[in-house]
C-alpha positions, 0 to 999 in steps of 0.5 A, a space after each residue: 272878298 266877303 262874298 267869295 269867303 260867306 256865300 256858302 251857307 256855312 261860310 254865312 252863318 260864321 258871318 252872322 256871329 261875327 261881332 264887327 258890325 262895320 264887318 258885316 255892313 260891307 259885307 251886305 254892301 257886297 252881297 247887294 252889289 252882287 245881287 244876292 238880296 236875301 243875304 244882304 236883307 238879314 245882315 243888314 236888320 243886323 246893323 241898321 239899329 246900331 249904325 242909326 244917325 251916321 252915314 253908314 246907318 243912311 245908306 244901310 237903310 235905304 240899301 235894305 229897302 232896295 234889297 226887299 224891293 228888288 226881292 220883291 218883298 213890296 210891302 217890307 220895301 215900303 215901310 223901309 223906304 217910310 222910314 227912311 223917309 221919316 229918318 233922314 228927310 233931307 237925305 241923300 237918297 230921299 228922292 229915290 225912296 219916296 219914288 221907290 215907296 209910291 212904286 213898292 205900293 203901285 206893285 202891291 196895289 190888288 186887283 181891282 175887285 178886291 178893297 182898294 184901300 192901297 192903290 189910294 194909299 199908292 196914288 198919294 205917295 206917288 202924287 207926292 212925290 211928283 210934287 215935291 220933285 217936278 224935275 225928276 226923271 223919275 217924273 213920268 214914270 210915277 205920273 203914269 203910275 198914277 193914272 194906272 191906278 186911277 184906271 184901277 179904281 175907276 175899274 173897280 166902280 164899273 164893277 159896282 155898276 155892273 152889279 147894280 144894273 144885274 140886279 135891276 129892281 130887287 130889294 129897291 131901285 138898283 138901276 138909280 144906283 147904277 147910275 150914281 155910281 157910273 156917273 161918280 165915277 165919270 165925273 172924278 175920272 173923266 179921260 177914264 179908258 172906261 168911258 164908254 162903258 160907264 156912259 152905256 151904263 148910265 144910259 142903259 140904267 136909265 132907260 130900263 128905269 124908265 120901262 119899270 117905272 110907276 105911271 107917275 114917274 114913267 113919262 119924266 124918266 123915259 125923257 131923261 133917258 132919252 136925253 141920255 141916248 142922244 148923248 151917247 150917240 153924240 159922243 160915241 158915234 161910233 160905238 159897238 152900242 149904237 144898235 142898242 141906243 139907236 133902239 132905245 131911242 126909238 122905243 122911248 121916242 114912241 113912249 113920248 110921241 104917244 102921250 097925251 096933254 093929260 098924261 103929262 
């Protein structure tokens, strides 16, 4: 009835006058159940303060953080599923918003050229919540959440990488830093879909390293990137960059077969 009386706009705006906050609490039930998000949202910041602590104050909490979720406002969803959280932790709906607070922060998470501050923020929430609810159904839906997002930071260091090797040796040994930064990533994320690129990375890094390097660093760096075309032949046998290992393989085994004791 509330719905079939408010929802002209006229009709809504004598509703926000209305002092009955009970009145108004059902009202947003009814425009929740009907879809019509925006409306509950505005009655709902209406009532929570006074409905605080009592059954109706639980529900209307979390009802306003499935209304901003499913308005897609991600950012608001998550701080009201926070403090629903921090406000009844042992509440009815407390699985439901700590998984509803990690997926709001998932869905808000930028892209991976941008800071990623809030995709670590999304992975400890979500890794929360597995943790604390390991029977969930919701349990494989937030544990691929997670990898998705590490995929995402591990992404964000292959664009770091790549930076790095296009900048080769201006203002200092970028290649080094190639490599260091490939490799951190490989090492905490090691099942990466990235793999492979960041191992031809560190390789490729390597070897370039090895050509531009001074004559008394030259021999030890081609050996190493040798060692690091092996390796990626060995592990990627298969690989769209196996021309370019099996060539710098070749050229480093040259660079090695023709030193002398001397030069070593």
């Amino acid at each position: 009835m509330a719905v079939l009386l408010f929802s002209s706009c006229q009709g809504f705006n004598r509703l926000l006058n209305y002092n009955d906050r009970s009145y108004k609490y059902e009202a947003a039930k009814a425009f929740f159940a009907e879809g019509k998000y925006t409306k509950a949202i505005t009655l709902l910041n209406d009532v929570i303060v006074v409905l605080k602590g009592s059954d109706k104050g639980e529900e209307s909490l979390y009802m306003l953080g499935m209304s901003y979720y499913n308005d897609n406002d991600l950012q608001m969803a998550h701080e009201s599923f926070s403090q629903y959280v921090n406000t009844y932790p042992r509440g009815m709906f407390i699985e439901e918003a700590r998984f509803y607070s990690g997926k709001s922060l998932y869905l808000y998470s930028p892209e991976a050229r941008l800071d990623q501050s809030g995709t670590y923020s999304a992975i400890s929430e979500l890794q929360s919540f597995v943790e604390l609810f390991p029977q969930s159904e919701k349990k494989n839906e937030a544990e691929f959440m997670i990898f998705d997002l590490q995929d995402k930071l591990v992404e964000k260091e292959l664009y770091s990488a790549r930076l790095y090797y296009n900048m080769g040796n201006y203002l200092g040994n970028n290649y080094q830093s190639c490599v260091i930064t490939a490799q951190n990533a490989l090492k905490d994320y090691p099942y990466t879909e990235y793999r492979e690129e960041l191992s031809y990375l560190v390789m490729r890094a390597k070897y370039d390293m090895a050509a531009n390097s001074v004559a008394s660093k030259r021999i030890d760096r081609y050996r190493d990137a040798l060692d690091e075309c092996y390796a990626f032949k060995n592990e990627f046998p298969e690989s769209k960059y196996k021309g370019e290992a099996d060539d710098m393989l070749a050229k480093a085994e040259k660079v090695l077969s023709n030193v002398s004791e001397d030069e070593e």
